[in-house]
N, C-alpha and C positions, 0 to 999 in steps of 0.2 A: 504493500500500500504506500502510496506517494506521502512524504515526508513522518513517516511512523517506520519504527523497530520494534518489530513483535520478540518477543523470547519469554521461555518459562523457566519461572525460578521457583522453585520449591518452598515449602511451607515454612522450615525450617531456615530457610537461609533468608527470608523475607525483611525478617530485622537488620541484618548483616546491609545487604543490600540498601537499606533504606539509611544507614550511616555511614557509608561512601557515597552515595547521593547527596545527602550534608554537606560531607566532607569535598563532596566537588562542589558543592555549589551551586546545585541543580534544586529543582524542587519539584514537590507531589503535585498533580494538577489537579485528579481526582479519581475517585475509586467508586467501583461499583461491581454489583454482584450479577449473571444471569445465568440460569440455566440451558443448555447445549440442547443437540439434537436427541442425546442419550439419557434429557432428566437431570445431568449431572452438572450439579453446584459449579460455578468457576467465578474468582474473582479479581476484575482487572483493573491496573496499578497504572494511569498515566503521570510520565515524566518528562521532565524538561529538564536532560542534563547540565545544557549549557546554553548561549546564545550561539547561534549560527548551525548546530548541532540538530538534529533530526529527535521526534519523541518517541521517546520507550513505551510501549505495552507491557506490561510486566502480567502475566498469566499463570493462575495460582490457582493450583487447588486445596480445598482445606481437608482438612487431617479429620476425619470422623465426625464431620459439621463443626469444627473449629478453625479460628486463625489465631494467631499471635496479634495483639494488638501494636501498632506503629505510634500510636499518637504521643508516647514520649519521648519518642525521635524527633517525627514530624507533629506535630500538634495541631496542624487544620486536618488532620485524618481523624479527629474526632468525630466531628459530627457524619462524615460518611460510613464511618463505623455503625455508630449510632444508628444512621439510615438504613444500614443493612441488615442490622437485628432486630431490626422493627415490619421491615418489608420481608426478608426473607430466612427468620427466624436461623440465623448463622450468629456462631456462638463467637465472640471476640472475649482472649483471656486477656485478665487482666487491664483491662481498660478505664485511663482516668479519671471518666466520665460513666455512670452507667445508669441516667435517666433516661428514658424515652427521650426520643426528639420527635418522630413526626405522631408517634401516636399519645393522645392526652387522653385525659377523663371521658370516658366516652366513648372512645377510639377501639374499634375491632379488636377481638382477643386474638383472631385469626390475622397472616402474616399476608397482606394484599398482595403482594409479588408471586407468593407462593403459588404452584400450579394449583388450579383447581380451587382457587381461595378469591374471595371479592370478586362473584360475577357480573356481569354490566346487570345494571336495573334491579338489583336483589339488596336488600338493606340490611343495611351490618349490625350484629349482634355487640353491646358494650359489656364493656367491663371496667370497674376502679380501677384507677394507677394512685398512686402518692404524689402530692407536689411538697418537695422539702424545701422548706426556708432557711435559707443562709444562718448560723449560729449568731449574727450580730443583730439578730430581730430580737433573742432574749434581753436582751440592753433595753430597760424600760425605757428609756429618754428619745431609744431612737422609734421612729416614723414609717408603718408603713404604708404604701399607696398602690394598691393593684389600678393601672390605667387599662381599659378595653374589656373586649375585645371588641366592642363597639363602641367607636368612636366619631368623633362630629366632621362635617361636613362628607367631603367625598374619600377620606382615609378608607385604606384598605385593612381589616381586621388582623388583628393580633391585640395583646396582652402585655404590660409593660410593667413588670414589679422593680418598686422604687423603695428604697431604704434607707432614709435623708434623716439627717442632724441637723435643723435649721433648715436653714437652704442648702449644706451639702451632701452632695450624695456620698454614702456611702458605699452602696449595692445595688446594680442593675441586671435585672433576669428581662430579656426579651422571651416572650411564649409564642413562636409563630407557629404553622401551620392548622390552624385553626377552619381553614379553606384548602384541605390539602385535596386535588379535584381529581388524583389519579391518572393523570393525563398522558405517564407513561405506561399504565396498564390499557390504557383508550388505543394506544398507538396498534398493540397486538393485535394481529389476523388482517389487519390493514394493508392492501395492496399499497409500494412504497410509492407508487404514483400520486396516491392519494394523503401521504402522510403531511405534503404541504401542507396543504390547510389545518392539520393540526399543531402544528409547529406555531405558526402565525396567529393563534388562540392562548399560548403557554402564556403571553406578559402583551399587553396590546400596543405597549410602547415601546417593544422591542419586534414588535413584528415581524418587518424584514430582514433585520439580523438572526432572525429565530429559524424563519422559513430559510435564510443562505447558508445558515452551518448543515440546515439537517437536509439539502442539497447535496450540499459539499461532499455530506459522508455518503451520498448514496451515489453521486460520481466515482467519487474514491473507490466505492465495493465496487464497480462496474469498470472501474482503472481506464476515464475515459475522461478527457480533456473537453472544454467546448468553446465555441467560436470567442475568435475577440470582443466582437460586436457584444455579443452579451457579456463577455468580460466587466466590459467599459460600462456598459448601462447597470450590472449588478454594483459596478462600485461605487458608482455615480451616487446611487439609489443608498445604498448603504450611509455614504456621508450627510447625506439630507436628512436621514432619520437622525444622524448622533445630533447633525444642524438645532432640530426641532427640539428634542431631549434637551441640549443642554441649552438651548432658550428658557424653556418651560423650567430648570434646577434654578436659573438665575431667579426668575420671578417668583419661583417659591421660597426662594433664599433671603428673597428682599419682601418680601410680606412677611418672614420670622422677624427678621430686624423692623416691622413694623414701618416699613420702607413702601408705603404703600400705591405712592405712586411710580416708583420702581416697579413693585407689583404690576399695576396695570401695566405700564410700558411691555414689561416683558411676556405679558400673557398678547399682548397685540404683536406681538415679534412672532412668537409661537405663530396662533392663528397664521398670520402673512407666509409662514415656513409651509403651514401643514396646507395653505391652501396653493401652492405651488406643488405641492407633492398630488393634490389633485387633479391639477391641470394639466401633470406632465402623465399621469397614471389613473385617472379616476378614483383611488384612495385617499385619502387623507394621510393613514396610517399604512401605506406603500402594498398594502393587500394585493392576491391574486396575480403578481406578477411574476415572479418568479416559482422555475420547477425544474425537478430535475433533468439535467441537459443542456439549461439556458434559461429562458425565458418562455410565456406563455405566448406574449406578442411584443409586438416591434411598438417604439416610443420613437416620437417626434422629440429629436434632445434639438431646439433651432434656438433662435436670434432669442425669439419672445421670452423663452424659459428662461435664457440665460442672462437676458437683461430682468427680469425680475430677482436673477440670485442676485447680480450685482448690485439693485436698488437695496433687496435685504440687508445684503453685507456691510453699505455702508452705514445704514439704520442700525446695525447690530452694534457695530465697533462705537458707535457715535454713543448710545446704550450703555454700554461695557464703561465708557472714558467719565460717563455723568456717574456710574455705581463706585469706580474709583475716586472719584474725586469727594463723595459723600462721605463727610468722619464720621455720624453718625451710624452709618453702615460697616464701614472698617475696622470701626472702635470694638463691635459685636463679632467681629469674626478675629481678632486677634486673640492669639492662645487658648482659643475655646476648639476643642476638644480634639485636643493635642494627642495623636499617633505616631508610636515614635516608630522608627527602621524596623528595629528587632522585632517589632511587635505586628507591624506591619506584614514583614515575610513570616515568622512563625505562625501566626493564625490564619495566613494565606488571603491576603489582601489582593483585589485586582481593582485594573483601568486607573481611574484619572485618583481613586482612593490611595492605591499602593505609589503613584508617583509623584503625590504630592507626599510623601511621606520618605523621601531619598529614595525609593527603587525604580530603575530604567529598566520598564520591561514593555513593548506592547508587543501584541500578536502581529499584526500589521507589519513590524518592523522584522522581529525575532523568528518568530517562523510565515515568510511573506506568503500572500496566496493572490489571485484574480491580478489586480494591476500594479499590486501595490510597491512590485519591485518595480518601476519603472516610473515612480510617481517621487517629489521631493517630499521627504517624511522628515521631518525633525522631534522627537520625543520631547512635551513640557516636561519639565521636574521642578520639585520642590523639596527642600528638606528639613523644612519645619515642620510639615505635618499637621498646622490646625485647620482650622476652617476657610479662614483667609487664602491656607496655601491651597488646597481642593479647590475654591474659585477659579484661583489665578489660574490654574492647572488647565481647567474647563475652559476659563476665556481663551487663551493659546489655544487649544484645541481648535474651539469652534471658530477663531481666527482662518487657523490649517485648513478647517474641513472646506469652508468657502473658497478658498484658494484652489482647493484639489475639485472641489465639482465644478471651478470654471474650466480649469485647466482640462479638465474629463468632458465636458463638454466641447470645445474646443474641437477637440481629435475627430470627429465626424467619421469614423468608422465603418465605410460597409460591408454587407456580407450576412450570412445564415446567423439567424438567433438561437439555434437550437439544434442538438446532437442527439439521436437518436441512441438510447443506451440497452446495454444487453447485463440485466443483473443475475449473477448467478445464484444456483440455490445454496442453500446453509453458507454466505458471505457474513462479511463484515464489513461496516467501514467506519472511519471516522472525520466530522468535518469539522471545523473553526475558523471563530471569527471574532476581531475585536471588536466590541459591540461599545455604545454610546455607555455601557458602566463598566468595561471592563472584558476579561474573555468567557468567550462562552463556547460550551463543546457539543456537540452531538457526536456520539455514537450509537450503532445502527447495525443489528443482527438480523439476517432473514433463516426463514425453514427450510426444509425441504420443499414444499411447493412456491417459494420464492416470496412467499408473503412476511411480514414485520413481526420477529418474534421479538426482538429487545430493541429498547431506543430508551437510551438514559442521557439525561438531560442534565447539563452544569452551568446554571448560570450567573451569572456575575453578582447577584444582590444573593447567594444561596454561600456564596465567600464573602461579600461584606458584610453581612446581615452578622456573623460570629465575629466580626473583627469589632464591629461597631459598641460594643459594651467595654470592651475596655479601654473607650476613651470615657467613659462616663463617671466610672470611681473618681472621687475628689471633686468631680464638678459642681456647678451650679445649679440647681433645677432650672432657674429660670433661662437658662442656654440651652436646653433640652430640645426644645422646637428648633432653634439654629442650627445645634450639632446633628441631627438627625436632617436639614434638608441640607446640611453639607456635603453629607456623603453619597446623597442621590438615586436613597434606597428605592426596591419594589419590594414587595408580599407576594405579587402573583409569580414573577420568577422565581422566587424561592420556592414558596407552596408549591408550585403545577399542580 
């Protein structure tokens, strides 16, 4: 498979492995579990040894429905752990952590992944779990606050335990999947022609990045290239969405700081982004266009589109230069909630989060796909790490992304949109792509009759969402709204 290293490493040697990975400087990307042609348990270990270097599959089978736990090597393999004994009841020894993650109060006593467990339309049987409270809630003086899981205006549900002395936090429990919608178990028996559109339903704001990784990986099983023409127009398309995203972070960013005519501005920048996305696509939110091999249909990329990016663009930066110049706005995002390096790569931070916080990593750059090697990429960074730097981070970004969809547009490209593919049975593949928060993977299993046995799904707010509590210890309460539309969380990508 193009830019992946499959190999199997043994149950036993799986620790060993994952501390010369450390020690190169490589990191986990993400782990997940499915069952084969044969029934039989396997779970697989993506790495990113190095920059410029190809990624590892690591293919593990466990020892009598066990593994060895990694997570105090690697420490963002916690919650995938966690996921995997929840979905598909595989036994992790010794593990740091051992609460449930996706399943709560409520939550099936049955393991949803499991064959023959959680069939579509049939309603799950519950059961008690324990929710244990941090030892510092005995402390009579201190405060506690369960926020959600419904929450006011258009917030997306979860749970937010607070444990504050005055105004400072002491303890932050985020409780997501409260909407966890099974969308990888949706995926099975799915002809993979059809699994676009489930892809593009995972997070609405990531739509077309959702629908191009789980593309990507269905190219890659079928080890089959596709035309320029669509190259150009998927990446085009791709920058328009980070465009819109990171318009819509600013304006929520500057309604926490009570910045509320910032607010407006930046929800009328959005709109003007997403309504270009429908006049070049009929979406708003990039829908129906893209499929595996190319594109569904050919786009008019002319004059008119490209004079409305560039009217945006300067409306954007002109935006960006009045939010910088605002002390009132600057004063709220200094030092407020501060992510340091270490903390950063151990809990596996991604996108515009982990590089404001000193790490130079994007997918785009590191492992290139579609146009991206042949386009001018400069990586923002920052190594402060607060909320100020995740802004800064984002405005560069969205500076870039304007520059690359004029420059993509430009190139006027012709030729076939679309490559005719031959997927084999019981394949594999895997796709990515840097999404407007960060990377996100699809991988992609078929059966024997060539339909969708496994599609497991990593996306970017499913890695921030764990990094994002431990900027909160010591903080403020009242920066809690700020620090949370810093980092430019979803619910729904995590959840699926």
């Amino acid at each position: 498979m193009n830019g992946v290293e499959y190999m199997t490493v043994p149950a036993d040697a799986l620790r060993a492995r994952c501390q010369q990975l450390v020690r190169d400087q490589g990191r986990l990307q993400m782990i997940y579990a499915w069952r084969d042609a044969d029934d039989e348990l396997e779970v697989r270990y993506l790495c990113a040894p190095a920059k410029g270097r190809a990624f590892e599959m690591w293919c593990c089978r466990p020892i009598d429905g066990h593994l060895p736990s990694v997570a105090d090597i690697v420490p963002l393999a916690s919650w995938y752990e966690r996921e995997m004994r929840d979905l598909f009841a595989l036994e992790i020894d010794d593990m740091p952590q051992s609460a449930p993650l996706v399943l709560h109060e409520g939550a099936s006593s049955e393991h949803p992944l499991m064959e023959a467990a959680h069939p579509r339309g049939q309603a799950l049987t519950f059961e008690r779990s324990d929710w244990h409270a941090p030892e510092i809630a005995a402390n009579g003086d201190v405060q506690r606050l369960p926020f959600g899981p419904v929450r006011a205006d258009v917030m997306e549900s979860a749970q937010f335990i607070f444990y504050y002395l005055g105004e400072s936090i002491l303890h932050y429990q985020p409780r997501l999947f409260f909407k966890h919608r099974g969308l990888e178990k949706r995926f099975e028996g799915v002809a993979p022609a059809l699994g676009t559109v489930l892809a593009e339903r995972v997070s609405g704001v990531g739509s077309f990045a959702h629908a191009w990784a789980y593309c990507r990986a269905i190219e890659s099983m079928a080890d089959a290239g596709i035309p320029p023409r669509a190259e150009v127009i998927r990446t085009l398309l791709g920058e328009l969405e980070r465009i819109y995203n990171h318009l819509h972070y600013f304006a929520h960013l500057a309604s926490t700081t009570t910045l509320y005519v910032g607010d407006a501005q930046g929800r009328l920048l959005e709109e003007k982004a997403k309504q270009i996305n429908a006049k070049l696509t009929g979406s708003r939110f990039l829908r129906g266009i893209v499929v595996p091999g190319g594109l569904r249909r050919d786009l008019a990329i002319d004059g008119d589109a490209l004079g409305d990016v560039r009217t945006l663009a300067d409306e954007a930066v002109e935006y960006l230069q009045h939010l910088e110049s605002t002390p009132s706005y600057i004063d709220r995002l200094i030092e407020t909630g501060v992510l340091s390096r270490d903390v950063a790569y151990d809990q596996g931070a991604t996108g515009p989060v982990e590089r404001a916080s000193g790490l130079d990593r994007d997918l785009r750059r590191d492992h290139p796909y579609s146009m991206y090697l042949d386009l001018p990429l400069e990586i923002p960074t920052d190594d402060r790490g607060d909320a100020l730097a995740r802004a800064r981070v984002r405005a560069a970004e969205l500076k870039q992304s304007f520059e690359m969809v004029k420059h993509l547009a430009r190139l006027n490209l012709d030729g076939p949109i679309r490559t005719d593919l031959t997927l084999p049975a019981l394949g594999s593949g895997l796709g990515w792509v840097e999404g407007a928060r960060g990377s996100l993977y699809y991988a992609v299993h078929t059966d024997a009759a060539g339909r969708l046995a496994r599609v497991k799904i990593k996306s970017p707010s499913f890695s921030n969402w764990r990094v994002f509590p431990f900027t909160m210890h010591g903080g403020d309460i009242m920066d809690y709204a700020i620090n949370e539309a810093s980092f430019g969380l979803t619910i729904a990508g995590c959840d699926r």
